[in-house]
N, C-alpha and C positions, 0 to 999 in steps of 0.2 A: 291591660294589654301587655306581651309580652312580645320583643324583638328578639330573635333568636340569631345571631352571626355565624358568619360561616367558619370553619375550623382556622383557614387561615387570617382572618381577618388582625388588621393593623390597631392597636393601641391609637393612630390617628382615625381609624374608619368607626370607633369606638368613641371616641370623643365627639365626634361628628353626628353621631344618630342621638348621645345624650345632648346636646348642644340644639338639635333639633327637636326632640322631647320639649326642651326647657322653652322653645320662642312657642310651643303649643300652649304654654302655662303649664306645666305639668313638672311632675319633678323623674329623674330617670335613676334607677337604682340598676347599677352593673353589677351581674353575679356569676363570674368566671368559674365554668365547671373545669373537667379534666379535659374534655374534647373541645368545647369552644366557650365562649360568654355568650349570654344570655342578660339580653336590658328590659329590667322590671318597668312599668311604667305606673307612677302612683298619684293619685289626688283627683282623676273623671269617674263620675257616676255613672256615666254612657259610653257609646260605642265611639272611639275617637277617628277619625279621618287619618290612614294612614298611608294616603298614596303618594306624600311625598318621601314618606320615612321609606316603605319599599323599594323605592328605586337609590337608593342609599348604597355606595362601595364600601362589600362587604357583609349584608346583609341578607341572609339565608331564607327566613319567614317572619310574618308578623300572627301572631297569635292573639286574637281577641278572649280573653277569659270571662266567661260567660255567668261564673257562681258568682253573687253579692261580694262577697268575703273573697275579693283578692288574692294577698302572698302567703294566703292558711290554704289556697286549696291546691290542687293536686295540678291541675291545669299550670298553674305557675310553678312549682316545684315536682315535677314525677318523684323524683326519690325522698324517701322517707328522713324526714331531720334526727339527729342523733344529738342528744345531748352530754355530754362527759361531765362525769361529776370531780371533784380533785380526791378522791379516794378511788379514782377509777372506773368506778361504775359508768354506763353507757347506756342511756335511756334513750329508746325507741332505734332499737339496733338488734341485733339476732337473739340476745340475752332477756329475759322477762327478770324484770326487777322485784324486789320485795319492799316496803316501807315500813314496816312496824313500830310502835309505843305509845304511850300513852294517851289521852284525847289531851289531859293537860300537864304541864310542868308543875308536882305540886309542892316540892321539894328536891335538894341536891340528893340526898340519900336514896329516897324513893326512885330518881331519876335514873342515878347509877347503876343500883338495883336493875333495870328495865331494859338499861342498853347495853348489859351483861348479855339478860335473857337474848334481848335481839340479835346481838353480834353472835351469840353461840348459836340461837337456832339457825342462822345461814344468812341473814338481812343483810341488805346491803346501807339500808337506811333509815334514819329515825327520824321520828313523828316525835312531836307532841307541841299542844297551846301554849306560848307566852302570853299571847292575846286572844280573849276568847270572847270570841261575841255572843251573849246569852239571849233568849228570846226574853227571859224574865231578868230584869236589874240585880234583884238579889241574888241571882247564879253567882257561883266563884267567876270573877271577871280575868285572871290568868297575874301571874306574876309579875308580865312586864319583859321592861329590859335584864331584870335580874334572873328571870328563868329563859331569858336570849344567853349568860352569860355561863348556867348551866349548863343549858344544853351544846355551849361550845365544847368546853368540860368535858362532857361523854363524848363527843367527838373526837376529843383529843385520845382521850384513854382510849377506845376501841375500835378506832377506825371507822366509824360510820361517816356519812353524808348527813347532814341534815334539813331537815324541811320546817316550815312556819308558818301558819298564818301570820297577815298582815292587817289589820284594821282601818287604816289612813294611811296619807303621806306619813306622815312622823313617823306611825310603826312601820313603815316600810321601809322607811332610811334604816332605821333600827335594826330589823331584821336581815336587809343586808349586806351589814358587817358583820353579824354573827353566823349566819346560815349560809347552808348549799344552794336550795330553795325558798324562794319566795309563795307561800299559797296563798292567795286569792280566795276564801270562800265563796259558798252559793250565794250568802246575802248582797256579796260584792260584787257577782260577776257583771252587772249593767252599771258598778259602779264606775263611770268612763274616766272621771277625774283621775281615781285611782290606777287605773288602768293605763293612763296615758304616762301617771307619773312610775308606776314600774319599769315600762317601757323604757324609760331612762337611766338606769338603773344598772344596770350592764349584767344581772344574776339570771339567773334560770328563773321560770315562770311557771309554778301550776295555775292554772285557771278550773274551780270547781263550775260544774253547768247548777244553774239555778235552777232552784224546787219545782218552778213551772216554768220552765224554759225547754223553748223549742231547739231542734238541734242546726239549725240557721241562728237563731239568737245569740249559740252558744262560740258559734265559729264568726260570728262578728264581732263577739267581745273581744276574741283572741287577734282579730285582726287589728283592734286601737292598739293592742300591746304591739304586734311586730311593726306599726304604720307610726309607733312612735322609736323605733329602732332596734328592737328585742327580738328577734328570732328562735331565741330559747324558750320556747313553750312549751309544754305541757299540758296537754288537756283530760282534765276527770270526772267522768263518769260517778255521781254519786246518789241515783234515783230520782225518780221525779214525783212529785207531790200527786194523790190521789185521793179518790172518794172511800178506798176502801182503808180502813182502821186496821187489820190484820198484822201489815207492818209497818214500819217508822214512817217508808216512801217505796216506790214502785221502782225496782230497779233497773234500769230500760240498755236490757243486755242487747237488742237490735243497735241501739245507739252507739255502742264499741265495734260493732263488727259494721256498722254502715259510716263511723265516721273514717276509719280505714282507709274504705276508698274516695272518700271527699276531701281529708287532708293529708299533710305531708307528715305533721306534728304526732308525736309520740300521744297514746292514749292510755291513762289511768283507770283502774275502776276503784271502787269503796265499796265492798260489802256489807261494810260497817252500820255509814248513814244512809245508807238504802234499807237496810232490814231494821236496824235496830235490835235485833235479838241476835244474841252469842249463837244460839244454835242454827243458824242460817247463815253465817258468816262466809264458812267452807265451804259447802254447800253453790253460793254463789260468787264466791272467789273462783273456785273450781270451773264454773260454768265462764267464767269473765275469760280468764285464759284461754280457756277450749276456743273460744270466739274472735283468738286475736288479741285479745290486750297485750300492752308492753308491758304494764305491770300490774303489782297489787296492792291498797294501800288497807292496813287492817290496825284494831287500837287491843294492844296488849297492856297487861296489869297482872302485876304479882296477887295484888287481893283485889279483885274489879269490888267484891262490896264497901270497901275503904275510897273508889276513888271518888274525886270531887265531881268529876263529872264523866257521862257516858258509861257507866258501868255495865251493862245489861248487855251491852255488844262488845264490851271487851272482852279478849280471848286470854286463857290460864297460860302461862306457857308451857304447858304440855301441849295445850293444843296446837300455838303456833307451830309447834316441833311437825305435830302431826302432819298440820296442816304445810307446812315447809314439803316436809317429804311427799306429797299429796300432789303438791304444782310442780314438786320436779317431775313427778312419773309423768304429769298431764304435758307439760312443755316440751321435756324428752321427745314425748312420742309424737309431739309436731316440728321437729325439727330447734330448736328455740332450747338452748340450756336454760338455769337458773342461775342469776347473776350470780358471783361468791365474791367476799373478799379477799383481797390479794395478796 
């Protein structure tokens, strides 16, 4: 439920309707726009009785919100959340963002190497695993906090943002101190513990939708993150699991352009782990954009046959180039530059 106040409404007529909220058991979250506040109301699974809150001094409407998923949908927030990165970048704002590098951290050298390519081809943000969750044990399992201390490194030097998965609490204290972003992978995103414990955390949030996740599954995992006090989400689009072998996962470009209008939260896509092949990458990066996405999230390699992992969908940096110049023509021509650094 959402109580919406009238523009003049009093700091006392404001206290008084969350005051009211809380004798319901409920807890009331105030969210002062530019014209008036708006009191979130959070912790009922049903329709709450609101006819004494209505007649409240001060109080303009009550809006029941009708989608499972609460203060992710559109109902509770009309305009769209923007997140700032401290290199300036602004996800899910007029600007379609770029993320680029590696799948993993496999070295300082290599690294460096990488977020040269990124920063020059136009990126605004870099990628790559400290912690890498493999399906098989013996996969390279990522470097840890010492490729967390890298990849500050290349932040420093080139100005980028950076992004990380996170595997546990521990790697996620971990990750951040060192990163812009916090990622969440698919294997995580029903992971609630983790999810709860991001939440607290006070960084930005990507949330990957899981391999077989429905796109209601994917906007309630997002909801323990803000329902534990995080607002900065992100949500990405990175295929979903199928019968057909042809590619890695099915990349379900409906799903960016239908979560849109369902939530407030910036949406990512991955051409990357949706195809698994290099030469589809552009192809459906391109298609993600045309549909809306805020951004792109793609894994570049100076030698993809050298890397430890993900090779086959990592892109040469020529291609990035290419493909850079590729999303600005497509974003241009919808109104939406391509982010730069500043």
């Amino acid at each position: 439920m959402l109580v919406v106040m009238t523009h003049g409404a009093s700091p006392e007529n404001i206290a008084d309707v969350c005051t009211a909220i809380a004798q319901l058991g409920f807890e009331a979250r105030p969210m002062p726009g530019e014209q008036r506040t708006a009191i979130g109301v959070v912790g009922n699974d049903r329709r709450v009785d609101d006819s004494h809150i209505r007649g409240l001094p001060g109080v303009s409407q009550v809006i029941h919100v009708s989608a499972p998923y609460k203060q992710v949908s559109r109902e509770w927030k009309a305009e769209s959340t923007v997140i700032e990165l401290s290199n300036g970048t602004r996800i899910g704002g007029n600007e379609v963002v770029v993320m680029a590098g590696p799948c993993a951290v496999e070295s300082e050298e290599k690294l460096m190497e990488v977020a040269k390519v990124v920063a020059e081809s136009g990126a605004t943000i870099l990628r790559g695993g400290a912690y890498k969750p493999r399906t098989s044990p013996y996969s390279f399992q990522g470097m840890g906090v010492e490729g967390l201390k890298i990849l500050a490194k290349a932040r420093d030097a080139y100005g980028l943002a950076v992004i990380t998965e996170a595997i546990d609490p521990a790697s996620a204290d971990a990750v951040g101190e060192y990163a812009d972003i916090i990622q969440i992978g698919a294997r995580n995103m029903q992971n609630f513990a983790l999810l709860k414990h991001v939440g607290q955390l006070g960084k930005p949030v990507m949330l990957k939708r899981g391999m077989s996740a429905t796109i209601k599954e994917w906007l309630l995992a997002a909801e323990y993150i803000l329902n534990a006090g995080n607002e900065q989400v992100i949500l990405c689009e990175r295929g979903i699991r199928s019968f057909d072998s042809a590619t890695r996962n099915v990349m379900d470009i409906t799903a960016v352009a239908l979560a849109r209008t369902l939530t407030h939260l910036p949406i990512i896509a991955d051409p990357a782990h949706a195809t698994g092949r290099r030469d589809m990458v552009a192809p459906v990066a391109r298609a993600s954009v045309a549909v809306g996405a805020d951004g792109i999230m793609v894994e570049t390699h100076p030698r993809p046959n050298e890397a430890l992992s993900d090779g086959p969908q990592s892109l040469y940096p020529e291609q990035l180039q290419t493909l850079m110049v590729q999303l600005s023509q497509i974003s241009s021509a919808l109104g939406r530059p391509l982010a730069t650094l500043t």
